[in-house]
N, C-alpha and C positions, 0 to 999 in steps of 0.2 A: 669333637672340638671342645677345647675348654675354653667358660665362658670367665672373659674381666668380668672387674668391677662394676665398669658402666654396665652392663649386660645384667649382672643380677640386681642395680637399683631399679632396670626397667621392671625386670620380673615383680619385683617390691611396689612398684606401683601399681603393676597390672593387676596384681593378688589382691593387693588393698580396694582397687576401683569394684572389681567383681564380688569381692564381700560385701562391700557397704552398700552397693545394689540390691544385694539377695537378702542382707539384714535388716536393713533401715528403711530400702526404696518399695520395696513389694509386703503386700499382706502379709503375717503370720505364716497363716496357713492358706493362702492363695495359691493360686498357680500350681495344681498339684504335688504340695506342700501338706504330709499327713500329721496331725499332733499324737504324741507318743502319751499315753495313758502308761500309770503304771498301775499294779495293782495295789489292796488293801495295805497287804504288809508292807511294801517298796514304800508305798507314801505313808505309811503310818512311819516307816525307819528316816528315811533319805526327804520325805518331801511331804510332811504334814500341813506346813503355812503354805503349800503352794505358791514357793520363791521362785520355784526353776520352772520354766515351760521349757518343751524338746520338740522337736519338729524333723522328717527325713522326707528327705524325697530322695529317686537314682536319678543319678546324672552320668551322663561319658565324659571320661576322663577331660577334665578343667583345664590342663594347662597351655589352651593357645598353642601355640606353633612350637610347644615339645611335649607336645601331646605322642602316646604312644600309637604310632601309625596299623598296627598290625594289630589292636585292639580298638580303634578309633568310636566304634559304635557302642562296643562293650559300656552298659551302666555300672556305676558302682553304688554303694552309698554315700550321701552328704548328708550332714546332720546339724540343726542351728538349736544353739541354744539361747534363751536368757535369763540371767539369774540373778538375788540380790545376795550383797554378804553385809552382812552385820557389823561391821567395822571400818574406819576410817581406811578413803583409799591407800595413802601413803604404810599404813600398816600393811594393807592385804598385798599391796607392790612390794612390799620388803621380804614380807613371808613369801611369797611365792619366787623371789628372786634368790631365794637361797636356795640351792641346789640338796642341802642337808635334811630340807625339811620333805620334799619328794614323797617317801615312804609314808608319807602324816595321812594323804591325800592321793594318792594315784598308785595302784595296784598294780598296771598296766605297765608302767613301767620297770625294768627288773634291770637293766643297766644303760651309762650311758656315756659320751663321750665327745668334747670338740675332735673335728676332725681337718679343719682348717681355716682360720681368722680370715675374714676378706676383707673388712673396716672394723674401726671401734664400735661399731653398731650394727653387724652384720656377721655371719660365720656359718659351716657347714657342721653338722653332726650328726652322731651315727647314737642309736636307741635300738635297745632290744627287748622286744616281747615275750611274756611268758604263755604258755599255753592256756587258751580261752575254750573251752568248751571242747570240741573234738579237733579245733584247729592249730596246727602244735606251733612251737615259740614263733614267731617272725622278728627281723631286726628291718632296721629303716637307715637310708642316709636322707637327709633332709636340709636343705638352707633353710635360713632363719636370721629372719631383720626384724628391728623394733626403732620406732620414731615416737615422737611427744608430738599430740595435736594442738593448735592454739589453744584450746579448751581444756588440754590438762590432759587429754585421753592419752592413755598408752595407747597403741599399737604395735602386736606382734603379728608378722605375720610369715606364712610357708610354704614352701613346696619342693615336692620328689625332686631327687637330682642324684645324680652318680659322680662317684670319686674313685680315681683309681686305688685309693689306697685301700678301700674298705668294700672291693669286690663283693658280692653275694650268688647265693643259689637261689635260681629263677624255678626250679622244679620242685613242688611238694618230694618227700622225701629220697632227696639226694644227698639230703644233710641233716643235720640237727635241727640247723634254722635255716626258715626260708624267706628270701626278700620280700619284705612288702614294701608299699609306696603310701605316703599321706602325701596323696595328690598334691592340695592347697588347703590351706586354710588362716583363717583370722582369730587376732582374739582382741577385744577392743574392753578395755578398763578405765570406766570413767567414775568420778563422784556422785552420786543420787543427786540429781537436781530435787530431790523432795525432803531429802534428809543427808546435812554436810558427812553426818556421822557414820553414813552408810555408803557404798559400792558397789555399783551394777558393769556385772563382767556380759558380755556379749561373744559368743562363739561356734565359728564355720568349720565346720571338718570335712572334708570328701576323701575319700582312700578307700586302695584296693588292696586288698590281703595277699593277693600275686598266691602264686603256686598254682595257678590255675585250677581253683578249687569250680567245682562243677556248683548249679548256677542254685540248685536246690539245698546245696549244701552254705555258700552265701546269704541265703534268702534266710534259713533256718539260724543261722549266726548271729546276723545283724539282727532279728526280730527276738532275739533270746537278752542278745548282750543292752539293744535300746533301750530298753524299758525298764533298766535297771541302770547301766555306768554313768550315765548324765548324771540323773537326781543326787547317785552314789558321790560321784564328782565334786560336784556344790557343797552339798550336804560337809563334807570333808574340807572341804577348802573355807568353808566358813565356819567350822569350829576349827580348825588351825587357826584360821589369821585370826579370829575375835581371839582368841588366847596369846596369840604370838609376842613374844618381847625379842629383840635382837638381841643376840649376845653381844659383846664386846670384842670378840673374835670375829665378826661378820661385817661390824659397821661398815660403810662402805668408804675408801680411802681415797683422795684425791688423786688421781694420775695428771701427768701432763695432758695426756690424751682426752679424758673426759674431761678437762677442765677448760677446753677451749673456747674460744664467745659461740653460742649458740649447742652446743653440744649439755648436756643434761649429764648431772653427777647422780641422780634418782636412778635406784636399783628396776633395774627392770629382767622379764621372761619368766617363765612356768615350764613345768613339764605337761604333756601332752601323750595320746598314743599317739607312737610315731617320731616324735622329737621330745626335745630336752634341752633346752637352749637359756642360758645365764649370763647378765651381766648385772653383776651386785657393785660393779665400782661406778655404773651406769656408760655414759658413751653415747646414748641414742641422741640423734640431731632431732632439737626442738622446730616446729612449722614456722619459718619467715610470719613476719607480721605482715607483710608485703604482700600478693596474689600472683606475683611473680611464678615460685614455684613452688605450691601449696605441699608436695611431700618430701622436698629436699633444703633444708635452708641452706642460704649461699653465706657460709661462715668464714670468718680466718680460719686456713687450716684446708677446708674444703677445695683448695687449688689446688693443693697437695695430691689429695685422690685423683682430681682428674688429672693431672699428668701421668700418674700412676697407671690410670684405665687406658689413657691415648698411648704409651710406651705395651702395657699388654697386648694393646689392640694389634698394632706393629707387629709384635712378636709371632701374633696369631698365624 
């Protein structure tokens, strides 16, 4: 069944309630929640000021009611980070919302692509991985939405989903590449309430490699790759963005579309494993000041979509 719009703003709320539970609600390292140590060298390169904590626990597949039934008990890894960057947030949102800068900061990723717009604030895309250690490339389809909190937070947030246009191979070597899934995950980008000048980025990953890779050879993956691509992560993303200036080619332009009351012209999205998701013209619906409806504000414009969802709905 393919889902509307309405259907994937639910998803977008669901993902965002279940992160900011696991981030913000519960201990660090509570709940069977392990801290990821790295060694001398990683943190003498990636993580000497000890900016970034990393944290995993395994979970079974995250996503509610599409969840995959035929692996329902199957763990995978989720992984939360937290980290500071050194630079004003509206810098670090610009650098990272440029698709060009990618390569600066994230290795993991090796290509990528929209795959279909569902709002000015929301779309499906397809990322492809290179080979990590003995587990060869994987590529990803993923949704991807971003909203502005009352408090200024971005919010991006994900999860596995299928398109027909961008098929995959379910079986380790039938192919080149083989599907994997970034379950769900969140990434929450706020200002340092301790310093205006600085950025504390906040993020949830859970994903499964797929290919059905046998449970030892997972274990030996994730315990290789933790301890090293978080810190790696940060470490990079905060010497891009402290150095970042915008070109003139990137500013970001006024569309009709972002420009609507309550919609946000601020560049938002990152690359990720898994996704890759851009909007430098901006788009994302800023939070109602009202309690009404804390992850959707009811904007001009915003009638639009819902007739849009109730006519798919129909069509379903």
């Amino acid at each position: 069944k393919r889902l509307g719009q309405r259907e994937f703003e639910q998803i977008g709320r669901n993902i965002e309630s279940w992160a900011s539970k696991l981030l913000f609600e519960e201990e660090r390292a509570g709940d069977g929640w392990k801290t990821i140590s790295c060694n001398s060298f990683v943190k003498k390169k990636f993580n000497k000021d000890g900016r970034t904590e990393v944290y995993l626990k395994w979970l079974p597949d995250s996503r509610e009611e599409y969840v995959d039934k035929d692996n329902a008990e199957q763990e995978y890894p989720c992984i939360k980070c937290y980290s500071t960057i050194d630079a004003p947030m509206d810098q670090v949102c610009a650098f990272l919302a440029n698709e060009k800068t990618v390569p600066q900061y994230n290795e993991l990723v090796e290509d990528h692509a929209d795959v279909e717009v569902i709002t000015p604030h929301s779309k499906i895309t397809w990322t492809l991985m290179p080979k990590v250690l003995f587990v060869k490339p994987r590529d990803f389809v993923t949704f991807c939405s971003h909203r502005w909190k009352r408090d200024g937070t971005q919010v991006i947030v994900n999860q596995a989903c299928d398109h027909e246009d961008v098929p995959g191979n379910m079986v380790e070597g039938e192919g080149d590449v083989t599907r994997g899934f970034a379950l769900r995950g969140a990434n929450f980008i706020s200002k340092d309430p301790d310093d205006p000048h600085k950025t504390r980025i906040t993020i949830l990953a859970h994903a499964n490699p797929g290919g059905g890779l046998p449970q030892w050879a997972l274990n030996t993956a994730v315990n290789a790759a933790v301890q090293i691509e978080p810190f790696k992560l940060f470490c990079s993303i905060n010497e891009g963005a402290s150095n970042y200036k915008e070109s003139a080619s990137f500013s970001p332009q006024t569309t009709t579309m972002n420009s609507l009351p309550g919609r946000s012209t601020k560049p938002a999205g990152m690359a990720q494993m898994g996704y890759a998701c851009f909007w430098p013209q901006g788009g994302g619906p800023k939070e109602a000041t009202s309690q009404s409806d804390p992850w959707m504000n009811s904007v001009d414009g915003e009638e639009e979509y819902a007739t849009e969802v109730v006519e798919d709905d129909d069509e379903e």
